[in-house]
N, C-alpha and C positions, 0 to 999 in steps of 0.2 A: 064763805069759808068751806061749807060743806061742800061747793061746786069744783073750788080747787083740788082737796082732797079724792075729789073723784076722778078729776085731770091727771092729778099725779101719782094714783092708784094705776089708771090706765096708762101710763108713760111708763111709769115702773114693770108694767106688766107684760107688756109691748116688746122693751129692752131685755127682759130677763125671754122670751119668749125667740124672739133675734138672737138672743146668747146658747141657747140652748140648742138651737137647727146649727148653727156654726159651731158647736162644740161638738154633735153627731159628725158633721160633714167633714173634721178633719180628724186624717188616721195620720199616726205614727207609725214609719217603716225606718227600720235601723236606725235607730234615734233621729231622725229627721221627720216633721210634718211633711204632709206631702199634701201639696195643694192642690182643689180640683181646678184652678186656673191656670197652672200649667199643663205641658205635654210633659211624655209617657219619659224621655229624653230630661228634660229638666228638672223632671220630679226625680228621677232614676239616680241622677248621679249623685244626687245629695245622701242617698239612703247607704249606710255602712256595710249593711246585709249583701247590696251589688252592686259591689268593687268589680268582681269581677267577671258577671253579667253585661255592664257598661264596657269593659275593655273588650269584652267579646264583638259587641255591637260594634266600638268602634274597628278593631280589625276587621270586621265585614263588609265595613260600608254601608251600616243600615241606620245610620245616625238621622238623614237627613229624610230617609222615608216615617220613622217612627218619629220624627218632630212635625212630620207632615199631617193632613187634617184628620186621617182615618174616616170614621173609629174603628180604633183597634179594641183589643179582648187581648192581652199579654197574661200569659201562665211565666211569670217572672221567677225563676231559680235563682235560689241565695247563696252566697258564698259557700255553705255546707255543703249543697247541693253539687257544685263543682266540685269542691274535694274531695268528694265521696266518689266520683271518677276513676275509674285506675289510674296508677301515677303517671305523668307525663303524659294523660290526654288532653290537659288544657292547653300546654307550652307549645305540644304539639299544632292542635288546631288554631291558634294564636299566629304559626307562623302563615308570613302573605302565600306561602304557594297549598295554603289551605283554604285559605279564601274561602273560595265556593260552599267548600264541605261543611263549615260554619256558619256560613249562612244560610243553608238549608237547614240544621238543624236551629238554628236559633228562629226562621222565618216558620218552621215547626211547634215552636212555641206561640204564635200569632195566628189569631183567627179572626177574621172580618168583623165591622162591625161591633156593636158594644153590646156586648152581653154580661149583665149582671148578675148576680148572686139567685136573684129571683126569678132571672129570665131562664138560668140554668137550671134551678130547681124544676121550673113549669117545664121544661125540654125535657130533665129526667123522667119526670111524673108522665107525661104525653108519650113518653118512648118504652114505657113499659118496667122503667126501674133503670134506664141507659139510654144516652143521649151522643151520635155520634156531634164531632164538630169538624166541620172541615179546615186545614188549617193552610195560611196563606203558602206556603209551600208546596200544597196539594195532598197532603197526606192527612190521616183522619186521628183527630184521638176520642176516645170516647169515656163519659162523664158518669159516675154513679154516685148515688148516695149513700155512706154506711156507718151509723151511728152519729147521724148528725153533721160529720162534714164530708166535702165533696172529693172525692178520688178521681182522679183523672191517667188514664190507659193509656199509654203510648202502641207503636205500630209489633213492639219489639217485646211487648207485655209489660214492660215495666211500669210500676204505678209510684205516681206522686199524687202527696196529700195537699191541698189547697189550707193554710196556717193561718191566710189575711186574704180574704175577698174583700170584694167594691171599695178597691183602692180608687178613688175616682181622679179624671186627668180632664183636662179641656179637648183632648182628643181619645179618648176611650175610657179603659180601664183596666185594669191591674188586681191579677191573683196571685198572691204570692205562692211559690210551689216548693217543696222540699227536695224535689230529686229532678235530676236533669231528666226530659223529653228525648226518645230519641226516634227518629225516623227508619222506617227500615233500609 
């Protein structure tokens, strides 16, 4: 009896231990879990936060590269974050003979490779207190630490605050960001 008991200590303890790494590993973005077995693409459209981050994507044409295998590093802007635009820059950018101009800045928000929370911390710390990043665009934004979360400088000075890092995806990862990036 006491052998079973031991069985069943260790099964019980196994299970609650399995329960607990799966209950870190998934985040909630706009009320949708976001799984790290999906891409950046199929986790994206389920989150309510970018509606219209997604629509942006898809006007550009960049649907099938960011469902592709990367990894990516996405500074993902939330619906606030386009509002917060002057009025009728989204409508604008939206239309097809923008195309391009939208996908530089949205390919602006993308930087190679997957870099997490941790990796961007040690980049800070190695870079003196800032960390530039290249981004697949070709333009740079550059990373600080200040009071704890991470700020991220576009080309233009503007800064967004990182609100949800190590969103994890089966092809990168995901920081959710408050203010639109822009390129110069």
């Amino acid at each position: 009896m006491q052998r079973f008991s031991k069985l069943a200590s260790f099964a019980l303890a196994t299970i609650l231990s399995v329960s607990a790494v799966t209950a870190v590993a998934q985040v909630t973005v706009g009320g949708a879990p976001m799984l790290p077995t999906k891409d950046i693409i199929d986790n994206a459209v389920n989150s309510k936060d970018h509606t219209t981050l997604v629509a942006a994507v898809k006007a550009a044409g960049l649907v099938e590269t960011l469902k592709g295998p990367g990894p990516f590093t996405v500074f993902a802007p939330t619906n606030a974050a386009f509002a917060a635009l002057p009025a009728g820059t989204v409508d604008t950018l939206l239309k097809p003979e923008n195309k391009s101009t939208l996908a530089g800045i949205l390919t602006y928000h993308v930087v190679p490779g997957k870099v997490d929370a941790k990796a961007l911390m040690k980049m800070i710390e190695d870079g003196k207190g800032s960390a530039s990043l290249k981004t697949v665009s070709g333009g740079v934004l550059t990373a600080k630490s200040s009071g704890g979360k991470v700020m991220v400088t576009d080309e233009k000075g503007g800064t967004a605050t990182v609100t949800i890092a190590d969103v994890m995806q089966s092809n990168g990862v995901i920081h959710v960001v408050d203010k639109v990036l822009l390129p110069k």
